[in-house]
C-alpha positions as a Markdown table, in Angstrom:
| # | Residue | x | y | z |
|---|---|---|---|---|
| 1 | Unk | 0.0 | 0.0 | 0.0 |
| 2 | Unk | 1.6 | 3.2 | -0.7 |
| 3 | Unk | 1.6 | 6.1 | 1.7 |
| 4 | Unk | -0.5 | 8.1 | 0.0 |
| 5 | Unk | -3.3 | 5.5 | 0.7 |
| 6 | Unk | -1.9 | 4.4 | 4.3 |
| 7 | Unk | -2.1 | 8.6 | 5.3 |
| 8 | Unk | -5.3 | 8.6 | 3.9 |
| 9 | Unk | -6.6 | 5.4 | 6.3 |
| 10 | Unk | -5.7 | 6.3 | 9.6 |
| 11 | Unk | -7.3 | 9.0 | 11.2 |
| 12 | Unk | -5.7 | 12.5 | 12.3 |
| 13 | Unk | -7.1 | 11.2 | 15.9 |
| 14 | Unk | -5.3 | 7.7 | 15.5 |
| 15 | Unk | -2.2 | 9.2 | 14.6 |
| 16 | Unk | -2.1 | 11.4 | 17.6 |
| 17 | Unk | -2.5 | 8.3 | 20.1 |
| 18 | Unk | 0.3 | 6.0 | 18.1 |
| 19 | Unk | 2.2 | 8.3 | 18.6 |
| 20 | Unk | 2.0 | 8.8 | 22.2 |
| 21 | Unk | 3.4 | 7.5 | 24.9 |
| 22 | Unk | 2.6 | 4.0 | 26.8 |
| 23 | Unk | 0.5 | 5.6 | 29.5 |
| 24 | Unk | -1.7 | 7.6 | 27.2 |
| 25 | Unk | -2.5 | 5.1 | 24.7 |
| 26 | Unk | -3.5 | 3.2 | 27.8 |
| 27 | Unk | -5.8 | 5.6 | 29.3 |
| 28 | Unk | -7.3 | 6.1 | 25.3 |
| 29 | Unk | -7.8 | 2.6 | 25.2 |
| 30 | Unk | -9.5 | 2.6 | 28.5 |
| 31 | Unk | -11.9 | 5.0 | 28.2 |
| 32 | Unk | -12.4 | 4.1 | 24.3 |
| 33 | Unk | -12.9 | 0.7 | 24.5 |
| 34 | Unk | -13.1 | -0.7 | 28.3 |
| 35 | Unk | -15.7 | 1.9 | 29.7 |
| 36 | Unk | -17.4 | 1.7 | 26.4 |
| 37 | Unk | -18.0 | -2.3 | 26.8 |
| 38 | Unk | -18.9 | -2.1 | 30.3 |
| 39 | Unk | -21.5 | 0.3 | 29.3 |
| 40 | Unk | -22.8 | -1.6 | 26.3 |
| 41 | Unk | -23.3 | -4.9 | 28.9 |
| 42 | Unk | -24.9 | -2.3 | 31.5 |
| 43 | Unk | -27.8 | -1.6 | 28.7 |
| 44 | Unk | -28.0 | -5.2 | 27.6 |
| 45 | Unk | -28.2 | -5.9 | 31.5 |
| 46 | Unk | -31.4 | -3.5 | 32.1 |
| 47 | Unk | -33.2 | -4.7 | 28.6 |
| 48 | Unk | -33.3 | -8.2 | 30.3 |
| 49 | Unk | -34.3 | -7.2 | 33.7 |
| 50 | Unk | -37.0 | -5.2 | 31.4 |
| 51 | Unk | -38.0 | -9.0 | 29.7 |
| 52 | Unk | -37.7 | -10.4 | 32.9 |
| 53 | Unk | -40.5 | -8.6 | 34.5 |
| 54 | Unk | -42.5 | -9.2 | 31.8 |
| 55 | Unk | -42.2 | -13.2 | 30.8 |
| 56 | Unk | -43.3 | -13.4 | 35.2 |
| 57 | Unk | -46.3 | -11.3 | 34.3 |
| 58 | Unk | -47.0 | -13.7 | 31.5 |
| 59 | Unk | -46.2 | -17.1 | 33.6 |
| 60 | Unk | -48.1 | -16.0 | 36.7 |
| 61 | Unk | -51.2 | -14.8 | 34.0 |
| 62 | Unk | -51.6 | -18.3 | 32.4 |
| 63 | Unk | -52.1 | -19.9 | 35.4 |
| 64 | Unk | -54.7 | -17.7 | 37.0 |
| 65 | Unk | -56.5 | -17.6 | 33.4 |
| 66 | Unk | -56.9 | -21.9 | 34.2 |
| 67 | Unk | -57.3 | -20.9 | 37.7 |
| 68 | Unk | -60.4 | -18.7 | 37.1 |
| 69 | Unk | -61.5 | -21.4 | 33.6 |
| 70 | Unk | -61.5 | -24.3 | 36.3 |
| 71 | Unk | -63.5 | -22.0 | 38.4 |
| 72 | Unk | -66.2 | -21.0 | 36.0 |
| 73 | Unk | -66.2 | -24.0 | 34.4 |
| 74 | Unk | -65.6 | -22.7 | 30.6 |
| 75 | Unk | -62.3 | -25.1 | 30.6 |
| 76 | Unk | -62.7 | -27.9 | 28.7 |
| 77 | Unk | -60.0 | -30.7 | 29.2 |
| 78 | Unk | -59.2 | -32.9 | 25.9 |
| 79 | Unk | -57.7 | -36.3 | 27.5 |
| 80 | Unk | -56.5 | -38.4 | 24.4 |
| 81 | Unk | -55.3 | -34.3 | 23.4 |
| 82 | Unk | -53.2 | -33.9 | 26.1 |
| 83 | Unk | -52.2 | -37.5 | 26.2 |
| 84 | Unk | -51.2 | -37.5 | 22.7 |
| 85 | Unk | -49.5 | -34.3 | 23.1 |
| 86 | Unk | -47.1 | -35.8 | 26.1 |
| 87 | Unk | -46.6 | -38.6 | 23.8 |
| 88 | Unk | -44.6 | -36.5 | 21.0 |
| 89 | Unk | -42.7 | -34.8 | 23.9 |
| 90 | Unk | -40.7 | -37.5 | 24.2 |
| 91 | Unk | -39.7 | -38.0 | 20.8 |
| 92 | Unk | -36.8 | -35.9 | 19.6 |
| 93 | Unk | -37.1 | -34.8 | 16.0 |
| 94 | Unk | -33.7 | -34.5 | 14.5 |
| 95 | Unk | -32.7 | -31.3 | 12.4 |
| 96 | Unk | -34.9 | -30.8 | 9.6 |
| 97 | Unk | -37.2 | -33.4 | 10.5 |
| 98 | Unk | -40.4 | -32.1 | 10.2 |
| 99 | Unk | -43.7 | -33.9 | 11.9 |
């Protein structure tokens, strides 16, 4: 690559840090990179205890909905249904299988 092309490529910023000394690039690359990450996983972190919340709000809600069903009596049980669904529970399809 000619230097033409290599000047071009790296930034005016870049330049500035390579050519610094060890304790700077060091500090660059902390706050650049390091602190960067650790907030990136910070985010991630508080998205999941976001989805968290809600997947208990939607376990705890399919229960009471059988809960009050049962109670009112507008839940219908299909026996040979729910025996035939354990049944294929236990088989394993492989990959690409398709039932």
């Amino acid at each position: 690559m000619a230097s033409a092309e290599a000047d071009q490529q790296i930034a005016p910023r870049m330049r500035s840090i390579r050519g610094a000394d060890l304790q700077q690039c060091r500090l660059v690359y902390r706050d650049g990179r390091i602190v960067d990450q650790l907030n990136w996983y910070a985010s991630g972190a508080r998205r999941n205890g976001s989805r968290v919340v809600r997947l208990r709000l939607a376990t705890l809600q399919e229960p009471a909905g059988v809960a009050i069903g049962i109670v009112t009596r507008d839940v219908r049980f299909d026996a040979l249904g729910i025996f035939a669904a354990a049944r294929c529970g236990r088989h394993r399809m492989a990959p690409g299988e398709t039932a």
